[in-house]
C-alpha positions in Angstrom: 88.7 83.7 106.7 85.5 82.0 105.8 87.4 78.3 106.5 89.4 79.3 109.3 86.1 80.3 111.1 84.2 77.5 109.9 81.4 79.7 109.2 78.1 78.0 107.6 76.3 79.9 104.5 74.7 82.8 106.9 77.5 83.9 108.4 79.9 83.1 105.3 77.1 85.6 103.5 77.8 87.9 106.8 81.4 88.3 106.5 81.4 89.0 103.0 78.9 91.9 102.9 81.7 93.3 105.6 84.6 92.7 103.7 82.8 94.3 100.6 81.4 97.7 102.6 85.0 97.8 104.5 86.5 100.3 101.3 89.6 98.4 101.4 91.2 97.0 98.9 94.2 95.4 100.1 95.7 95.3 103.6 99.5 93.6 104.0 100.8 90.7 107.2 104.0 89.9 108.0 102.6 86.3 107.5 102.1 84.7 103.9 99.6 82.4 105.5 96.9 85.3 104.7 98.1 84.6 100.7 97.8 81.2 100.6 94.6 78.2 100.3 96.8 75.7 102.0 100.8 74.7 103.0 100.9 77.1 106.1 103.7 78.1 108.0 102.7 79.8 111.0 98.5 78.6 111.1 98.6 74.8 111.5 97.4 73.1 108.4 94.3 71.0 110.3 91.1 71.6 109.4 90.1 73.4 112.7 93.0 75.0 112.4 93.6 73.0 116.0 96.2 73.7 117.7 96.0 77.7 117.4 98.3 79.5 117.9 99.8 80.6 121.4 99.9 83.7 122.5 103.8 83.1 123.4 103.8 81.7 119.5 102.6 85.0 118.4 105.0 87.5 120.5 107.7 85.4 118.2 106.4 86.4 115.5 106.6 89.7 116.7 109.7 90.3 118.0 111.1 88.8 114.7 109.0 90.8 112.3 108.7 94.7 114.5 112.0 95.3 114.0 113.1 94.7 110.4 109.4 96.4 109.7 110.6 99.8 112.1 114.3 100.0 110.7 112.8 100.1 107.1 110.1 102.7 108.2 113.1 104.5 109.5 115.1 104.5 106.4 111.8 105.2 104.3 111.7 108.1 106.4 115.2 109.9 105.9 115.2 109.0 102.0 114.8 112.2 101.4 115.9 114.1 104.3 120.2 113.3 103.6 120.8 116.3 106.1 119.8 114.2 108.8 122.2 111.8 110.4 120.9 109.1 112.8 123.3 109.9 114.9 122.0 113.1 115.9 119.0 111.6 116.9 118.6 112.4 120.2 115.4 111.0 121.9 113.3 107.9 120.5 110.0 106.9 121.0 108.5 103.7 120.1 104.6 103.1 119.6 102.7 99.6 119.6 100.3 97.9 121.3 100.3 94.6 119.2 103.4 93.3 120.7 106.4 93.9 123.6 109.3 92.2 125.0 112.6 93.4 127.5 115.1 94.1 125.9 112.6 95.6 124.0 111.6 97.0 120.3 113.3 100.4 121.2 117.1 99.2 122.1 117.2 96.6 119.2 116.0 99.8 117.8 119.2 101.7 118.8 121.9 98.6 118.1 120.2 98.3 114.1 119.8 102.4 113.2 123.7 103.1 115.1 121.6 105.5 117.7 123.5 107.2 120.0 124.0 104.8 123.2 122.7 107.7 125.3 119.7 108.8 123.3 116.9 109.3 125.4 114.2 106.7 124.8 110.6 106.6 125.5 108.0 103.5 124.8 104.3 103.7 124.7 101.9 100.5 124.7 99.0 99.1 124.5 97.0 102.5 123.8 95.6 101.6 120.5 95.0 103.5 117.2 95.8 106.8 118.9 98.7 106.2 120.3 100.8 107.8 117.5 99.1 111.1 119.1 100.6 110.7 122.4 103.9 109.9 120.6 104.0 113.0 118.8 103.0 114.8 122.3 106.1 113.4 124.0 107.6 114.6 120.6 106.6 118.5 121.4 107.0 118.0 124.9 110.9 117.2 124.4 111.6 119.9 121.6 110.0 122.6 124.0 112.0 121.2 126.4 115.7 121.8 124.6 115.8 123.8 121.2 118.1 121.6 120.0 116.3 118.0 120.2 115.6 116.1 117.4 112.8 113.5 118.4 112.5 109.7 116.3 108.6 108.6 116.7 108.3 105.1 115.6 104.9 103.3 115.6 105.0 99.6 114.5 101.7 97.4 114.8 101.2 94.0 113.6 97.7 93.4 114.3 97.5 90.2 111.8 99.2 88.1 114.1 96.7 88.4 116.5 94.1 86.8 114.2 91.0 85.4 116.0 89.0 82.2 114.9 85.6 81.8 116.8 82.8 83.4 114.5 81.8 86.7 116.6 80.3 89.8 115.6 83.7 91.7 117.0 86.3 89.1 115.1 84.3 89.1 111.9 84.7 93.2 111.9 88.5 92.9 113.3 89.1 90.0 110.4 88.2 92.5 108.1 89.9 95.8 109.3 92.8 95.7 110.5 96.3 95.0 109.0 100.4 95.3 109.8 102.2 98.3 109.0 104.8 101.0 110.1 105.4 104.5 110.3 108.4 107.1 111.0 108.6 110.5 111.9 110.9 113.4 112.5 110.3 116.2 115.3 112.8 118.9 115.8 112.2 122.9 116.7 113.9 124.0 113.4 111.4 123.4 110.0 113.6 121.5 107.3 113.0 122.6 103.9 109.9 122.4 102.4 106.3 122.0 104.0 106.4 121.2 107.8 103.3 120.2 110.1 103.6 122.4 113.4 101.5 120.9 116.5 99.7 123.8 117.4 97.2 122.4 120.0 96.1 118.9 121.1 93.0 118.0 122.8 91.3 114.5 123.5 88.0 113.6 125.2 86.5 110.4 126.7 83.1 109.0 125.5 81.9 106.5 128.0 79.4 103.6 127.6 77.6 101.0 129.6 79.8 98.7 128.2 83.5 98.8 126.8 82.6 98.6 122.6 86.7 99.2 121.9 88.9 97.0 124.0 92.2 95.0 123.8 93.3 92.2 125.8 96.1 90.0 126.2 94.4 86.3 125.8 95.9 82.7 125.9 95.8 82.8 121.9 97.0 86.2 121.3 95.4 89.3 122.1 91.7 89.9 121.5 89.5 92.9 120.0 86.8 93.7 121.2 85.1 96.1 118.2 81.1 96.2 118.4 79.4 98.1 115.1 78.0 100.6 118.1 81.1 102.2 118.1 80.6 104.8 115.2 77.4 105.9 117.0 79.8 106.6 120.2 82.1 108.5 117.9 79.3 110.5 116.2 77.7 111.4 119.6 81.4 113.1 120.4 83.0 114.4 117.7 81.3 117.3 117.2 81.8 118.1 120.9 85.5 117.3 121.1 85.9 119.9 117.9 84.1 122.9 119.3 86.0 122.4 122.2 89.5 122.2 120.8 88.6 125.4 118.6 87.4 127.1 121.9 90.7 126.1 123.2 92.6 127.9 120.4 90.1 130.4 119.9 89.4 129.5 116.2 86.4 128.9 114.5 85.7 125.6 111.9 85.9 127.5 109.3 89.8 128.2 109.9 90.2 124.6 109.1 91.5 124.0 105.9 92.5 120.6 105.8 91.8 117.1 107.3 93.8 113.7 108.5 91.5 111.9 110.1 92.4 108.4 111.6 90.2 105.8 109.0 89.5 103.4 112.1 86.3 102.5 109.3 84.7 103.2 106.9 81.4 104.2 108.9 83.4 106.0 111.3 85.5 108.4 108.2 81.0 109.1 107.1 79.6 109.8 110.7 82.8 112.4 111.2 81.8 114.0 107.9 78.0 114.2 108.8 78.7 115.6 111.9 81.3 118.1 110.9 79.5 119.0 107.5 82.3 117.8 105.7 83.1 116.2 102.3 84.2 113.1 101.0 86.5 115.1 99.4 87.8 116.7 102.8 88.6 113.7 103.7 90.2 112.0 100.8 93.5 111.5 102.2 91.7 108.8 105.0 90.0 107.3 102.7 93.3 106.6 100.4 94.9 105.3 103.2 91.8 103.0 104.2 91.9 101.3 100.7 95.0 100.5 100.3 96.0 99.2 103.5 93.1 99.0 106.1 93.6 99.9 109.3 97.1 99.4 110.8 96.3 100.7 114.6 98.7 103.3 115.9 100.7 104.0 112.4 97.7 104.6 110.3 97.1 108.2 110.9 100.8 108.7 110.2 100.2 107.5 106.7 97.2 109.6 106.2 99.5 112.6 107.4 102.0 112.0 105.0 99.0 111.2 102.3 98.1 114.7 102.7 102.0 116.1 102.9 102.6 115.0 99.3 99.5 117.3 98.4 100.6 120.7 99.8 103.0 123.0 98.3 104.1 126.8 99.6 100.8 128.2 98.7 99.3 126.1 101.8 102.0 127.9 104.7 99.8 129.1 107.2 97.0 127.1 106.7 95.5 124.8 109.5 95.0 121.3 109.3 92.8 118.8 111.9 93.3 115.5 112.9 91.9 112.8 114.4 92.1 109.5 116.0 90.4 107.1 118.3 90.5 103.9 120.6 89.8 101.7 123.4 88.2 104.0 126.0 86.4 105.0 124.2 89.3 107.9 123.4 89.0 110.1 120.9 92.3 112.6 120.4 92.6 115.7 118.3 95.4 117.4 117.1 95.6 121.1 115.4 98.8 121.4 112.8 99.7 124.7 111.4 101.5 123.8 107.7 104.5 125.8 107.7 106.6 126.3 104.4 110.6 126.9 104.8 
């Protein structure tokens, strides 16, 4: 990072107090560029790394990488579910906001997994780290819709490819954040054996400022994040408010909550959520699991901090509530209320 940014000993300093305060520990890319000194493949091999990469040169990468990365979040996904067949799947809907293309993500999607040609199918870009929440809304939406549907969500992001070179306070925080991933899910009306997360209510607020401190645009050489260290002060001045107003909602009180998966868009973000909620650390291990070992992969990242916390409950959690949280550009912040249910 450091040489492709040309940074001089300041800002060298800079980057690396960031990286060390990020808690991560490792983040994965579709590209081994990121593990190598020199001999690139995708970053030209100049010392200005002159010519960057084109924003066409990076959809490529993209549309090669997406959907060998979904298919095996797919099969990760029903490893241990063998009662499920793909084929009665029978609505799909793809997350990402790091890539697209026609015929998109969501029919090579159907022609690898053997989908159903008539499955219904549903894709949502360019809406950031929450978007996994408005996936799982269509999700509810279509199994209160027809008792017998069995919803794929699918969120793929990879956010390394959009890598950004000029030394700015938002690409030095980006550089070190954000990372590739995927993440699968099942919905359906009927629980499956063991411990199920019910939706139970879903809220999400706006917190407006002069000017936009999360933001995502397409640019000439890739797309560019606009992240400004303001934006855990935004988060902390709503949090609180977006709680108490979901729990109005479902006529609960905070101390019903039991359980946390909160979206670990940062480090400062996971501590400003536990100062305003008067929460632990320990509450919120499970985001801070995920953080460390592989950052912060946009829209699938709150998926791995749900599953983080499935592997910890057993039948003496049914009936308990969990909350969760995620954020982006907006400045959005999204909540969703899961009931664990044991079968």
């Amino acid at each position: 990072m450091i040489r492709a940014m040309q940074l001089d000993y300041e800002h060298s300093r800079k980057l690396q107090a960031i990286f060390r305060s990020s808690g991560i520990a490792q983040r994965y890319s579709v590209l081994n560029d990121y593990g190598k000194e020199k001999d690139f493949t995708f970053y030209p091999n100049s010392h200005d790394f002159e010519p960057f990469p084109s924003t066409e040169q990076r959809l490529a990468i993209y549309q090669q990488h997406a959907i060998s990365l979904s298919v095996a979040a797919v099969r990760d996904c029903l490893t241990n579910r063998p009662e499920i067949e793909l084929n009665s799947i029978t609505h799909l809907i793809v997350v990402s906001c790091t890539g697209m293309y026609a015929p998109g993500l969501d029919i090579e999607l159907v022609q690898q997994l053997g989908l159903r040609h008539d499955v219904q199918r549903l894709s949502i870009n360019f809406m950031g780290c929450y978007a996994a929440f408005n996936g799982i809304k269509a999700g509810d939406a279509f199994c209160k819709a027809d008792a017998e549907a069995r919803v794929l969500v699918v969120c793929v992001e990879l956010c390394s490819i959009h890598f950004q070179k000029q030394a700015t306070d938002d690409n030095m925080l980006a550089n070190a954040l954000f990372a590739d991933g995927a993440a699968a899910l099942i919905m359906q009306t009927k629980p499956a054996a063991g411990v199920n997360l019910v939706p139970s209510a879903f809220h999400n607020g706006l917190s407006f400022s002069k000017e936009p401190q999360m933001a995502w645009r397409v640019g000439n050489l890739g797309f560019e994040m606009k992240l400004t260290s303001y934006v855990p002060e935004i988060i902390q001045d709503g949090i609180k408010k977006l709680t108490e107003e979901m729990l109005l909602k479902i006529q609960k009180n905070f101390a019903a909550i039991k359980h946390f998966a909160i979206h670990p868009g940062g480090k400062k973000i996971l501590e400003v959520i536990e100062h305003e909620l008067s929460i632990s650390k320990s509450d919120n291990q499970h985001a801070y699991a995920v953080l460390s070992r592989y950052g912060n992969m946009s829209s699938p990242t709150v998926i791995f901090v749900l599953h983080h916390l499935l592997a910890s409950l057993t039948s003496g959690n049914d009936g308990e509530n969990v909350l969760s949280f995620a954020f982006g550009p907006g400045l959005t912040l999204e909540s969703i209320l899961f009931t664990i249910q044991y079968a």
